[in-house]
C-alpha positions as CSV (number, residue, x, y, z in Angstrom):
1,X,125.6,115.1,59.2
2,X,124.8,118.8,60.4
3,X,128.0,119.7,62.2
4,X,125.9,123.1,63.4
5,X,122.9,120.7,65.1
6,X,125.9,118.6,66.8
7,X,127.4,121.5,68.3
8,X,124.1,123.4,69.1
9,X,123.1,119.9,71.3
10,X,126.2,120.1,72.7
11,X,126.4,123.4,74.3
12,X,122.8,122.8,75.7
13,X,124.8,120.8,78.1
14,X,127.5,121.6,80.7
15,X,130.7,119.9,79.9
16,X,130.3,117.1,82.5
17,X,129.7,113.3,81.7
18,X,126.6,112.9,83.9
19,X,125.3,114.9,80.7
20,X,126.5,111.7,78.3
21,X,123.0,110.4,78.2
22,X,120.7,113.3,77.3
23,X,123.3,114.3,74.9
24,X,122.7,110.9,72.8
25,X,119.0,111.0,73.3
26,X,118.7,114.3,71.8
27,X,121.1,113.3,68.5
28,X,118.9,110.2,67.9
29,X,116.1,112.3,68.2
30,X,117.7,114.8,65.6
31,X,119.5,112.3,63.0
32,X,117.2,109.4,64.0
33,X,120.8,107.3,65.0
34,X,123.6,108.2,66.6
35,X,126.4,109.5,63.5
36,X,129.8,108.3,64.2
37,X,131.2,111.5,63.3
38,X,128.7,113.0,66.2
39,X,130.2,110.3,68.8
40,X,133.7,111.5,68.5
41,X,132.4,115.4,69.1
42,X,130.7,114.0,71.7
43,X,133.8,112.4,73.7
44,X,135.8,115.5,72.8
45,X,133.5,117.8,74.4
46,X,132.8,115.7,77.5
47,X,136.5,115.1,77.7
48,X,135.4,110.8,77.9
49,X,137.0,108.2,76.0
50,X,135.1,107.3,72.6
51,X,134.8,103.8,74.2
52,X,132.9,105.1,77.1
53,X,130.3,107.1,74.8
54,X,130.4,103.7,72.3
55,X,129.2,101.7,75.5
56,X,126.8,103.5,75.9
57,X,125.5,104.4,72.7
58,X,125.5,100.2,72.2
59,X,124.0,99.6,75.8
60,X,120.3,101.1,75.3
61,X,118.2,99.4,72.8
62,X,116.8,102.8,72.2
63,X,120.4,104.2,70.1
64,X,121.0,103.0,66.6
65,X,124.4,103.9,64.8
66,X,122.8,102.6,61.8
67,X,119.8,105.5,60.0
68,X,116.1,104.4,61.3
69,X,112.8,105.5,59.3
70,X,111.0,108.6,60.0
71,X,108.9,106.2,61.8
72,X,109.0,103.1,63.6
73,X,107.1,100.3,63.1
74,X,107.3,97.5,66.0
75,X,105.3,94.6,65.9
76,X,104.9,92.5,69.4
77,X,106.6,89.1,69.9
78,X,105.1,88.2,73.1
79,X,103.4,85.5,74.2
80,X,99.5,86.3,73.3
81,X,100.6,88.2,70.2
82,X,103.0,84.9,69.1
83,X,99.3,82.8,69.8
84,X,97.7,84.7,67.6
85,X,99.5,85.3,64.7
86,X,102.5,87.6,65.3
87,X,104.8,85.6,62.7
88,X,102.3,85.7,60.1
89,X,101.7,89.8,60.2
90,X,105.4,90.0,60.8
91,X,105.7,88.4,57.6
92,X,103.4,90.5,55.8
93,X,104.8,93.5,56.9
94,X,108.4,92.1,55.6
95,X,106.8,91.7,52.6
96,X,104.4,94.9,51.9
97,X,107.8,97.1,53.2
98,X,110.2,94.9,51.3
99,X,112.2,94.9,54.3
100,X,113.9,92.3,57.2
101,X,112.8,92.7,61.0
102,X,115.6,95.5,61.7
103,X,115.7,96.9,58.1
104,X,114.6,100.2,56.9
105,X,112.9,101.2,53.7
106,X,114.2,102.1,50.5
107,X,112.4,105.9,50.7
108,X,113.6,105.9,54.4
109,X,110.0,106.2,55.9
110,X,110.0,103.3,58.4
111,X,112.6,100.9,60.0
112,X,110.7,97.5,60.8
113,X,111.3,95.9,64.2
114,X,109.9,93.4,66.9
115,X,109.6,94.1,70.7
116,X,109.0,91.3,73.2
117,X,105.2,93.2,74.4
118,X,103.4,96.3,73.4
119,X,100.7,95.7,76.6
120,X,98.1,95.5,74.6
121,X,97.4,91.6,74.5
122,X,93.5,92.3,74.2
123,X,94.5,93.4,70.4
124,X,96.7,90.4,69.7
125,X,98.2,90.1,67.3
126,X,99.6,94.0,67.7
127,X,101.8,96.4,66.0
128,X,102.4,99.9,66.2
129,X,103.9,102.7,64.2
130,X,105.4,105.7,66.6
131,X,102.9,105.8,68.9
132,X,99.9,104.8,67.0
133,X,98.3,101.0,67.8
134,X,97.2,98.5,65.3
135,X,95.4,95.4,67.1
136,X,94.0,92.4,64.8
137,X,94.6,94.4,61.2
138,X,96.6,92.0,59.1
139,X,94.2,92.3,56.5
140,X,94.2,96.2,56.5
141,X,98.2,96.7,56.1
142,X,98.2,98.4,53.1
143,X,95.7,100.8,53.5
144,X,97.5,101.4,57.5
145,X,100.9,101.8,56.1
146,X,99.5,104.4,53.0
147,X,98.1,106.3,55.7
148,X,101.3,106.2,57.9
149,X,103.4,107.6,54.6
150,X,101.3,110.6,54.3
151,X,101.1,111.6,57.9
């Protein structure tokens, strides 16, 4: 962990708790999770319990303690996307990644993981990686991900 990107974070901020949750968002934007060794600067600087910044460091969906890829790849669970075949390309992207639904690759490039709807139903079944959107491309996950690793 880069003690000097912790502490530069932290003194963006006024010493005050309101600041708790901008404070996390910008360390798992940094370290891509949320390093333990970070949390407990955290509580020291805000003068908070480590419980309180724990809570809510485990409350958001959107704070891992564990490392993520350098991108995230989240394939859609809902409904239309479950009709048409959400299981099977979830399966395939296990597979091609060699990696479980909340797992991340070997080379650290992408952390595989499933959301309950991506609003994009028309595309079912849907995934996407960052912010990019793949609709009906089971057959083309090889060439996608390839193209995802060298962007």
């Amino acid at each position: 962990m880069d003690t000097d990107a912790v502490k530069g974070i932290l003194e963006a901020y006024g010493r005050e708790e309101r600041f708790l949750l901008p404070i996390l968002q910008d360390l798992q934007e940094r370290f891509r999770y949320l390093p333990r060794p970070a949390l407990t600067e955290v509580a020291r600087y805000l003068a908070v319990s480590e419980s309180r910044v724990y809570a809510v460091a485990t409350f958001y969906k959107a704070f891992s303690l564990t490392p993520k890829g350098r991108k995230s790849i989240k394939v859609c669970t809902g409904t239309a996307c479950h009709l048409r075949g959400a299981g099977a390309l979830l399966g395939a992207l296990e597979k091609e990644l060699d990696v479980p639904v909340g797992g991340t690759t070997a080379d650290g490039q992408f952390t595989l993981e499933t959301v309950n709807c991506l609003g994009a139903c028309a595309l079912a079944p849907v995934f996407t990686v960052e912010d990019q959107v793949y609709g009906k491309s089971a057959g083309r996950l090889g060439e996608i991900l390839e193209k995802e690793r060298r962007s």
